[in-house]
N, C-alpha and C positions, 0 to 999 in steps of 0.2 A: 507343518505349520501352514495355515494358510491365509494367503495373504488380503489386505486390503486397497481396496481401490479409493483414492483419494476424494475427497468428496470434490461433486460440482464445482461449489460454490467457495470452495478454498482460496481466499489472497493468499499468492507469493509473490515474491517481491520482482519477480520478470513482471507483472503483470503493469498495464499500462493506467494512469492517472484515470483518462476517459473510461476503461472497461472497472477498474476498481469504481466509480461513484458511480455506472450503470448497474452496479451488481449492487451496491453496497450506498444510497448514497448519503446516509447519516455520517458513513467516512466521513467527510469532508470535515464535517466539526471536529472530528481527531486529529486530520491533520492541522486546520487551524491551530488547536492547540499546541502545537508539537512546532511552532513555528512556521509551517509550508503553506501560508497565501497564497500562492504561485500554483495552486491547486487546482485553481481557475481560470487561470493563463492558457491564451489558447495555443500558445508554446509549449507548456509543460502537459496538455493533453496526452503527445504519444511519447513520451518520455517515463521509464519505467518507473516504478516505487523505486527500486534500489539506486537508478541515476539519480533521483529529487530528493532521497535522503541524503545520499555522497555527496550533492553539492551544498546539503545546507548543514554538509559538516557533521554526519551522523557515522561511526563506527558500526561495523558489522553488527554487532553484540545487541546496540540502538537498533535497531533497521531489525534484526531479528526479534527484540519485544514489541516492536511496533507492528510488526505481522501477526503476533499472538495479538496484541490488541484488538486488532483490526477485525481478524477471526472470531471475537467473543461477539461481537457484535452483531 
């Protein structure tokens, strides 16, 4: 079986606020929606996806559809 290499341009949830809206930056209006304003805090720049979900009270499960989101996009 042979295997695949990830693409590029894949969000995971290591990844930090700043390099997800450098890559991606229509983000930004999903996270708005999803409640994280703080998206543009220049505090929450190097703070990862999965810290800025866990503090705004997102379970794994949350945090894992939100990176499928994220990826369609």
């Amino acid at each position: 079986m042979k295997k695949t290499k990830p693409a590029k341009n894949l969000i995971t949830k290591d990844m930090t606020f700043s390099s997800l809206i450098q890559k991606k930056p229509d983000a930004a209006g999903i996270l708005f929606e999803k409640g994280m304003a703080c998206v543009g805090c220049a505090a929450a720049a190097n703070e990862t996806i999965e810290q800025g979900c866990k503090a705004h009270g997102m379970n794994d499960r949350e945090i894992k559809k939100l990176i499928e989101e994220l990826n369609k996009k």
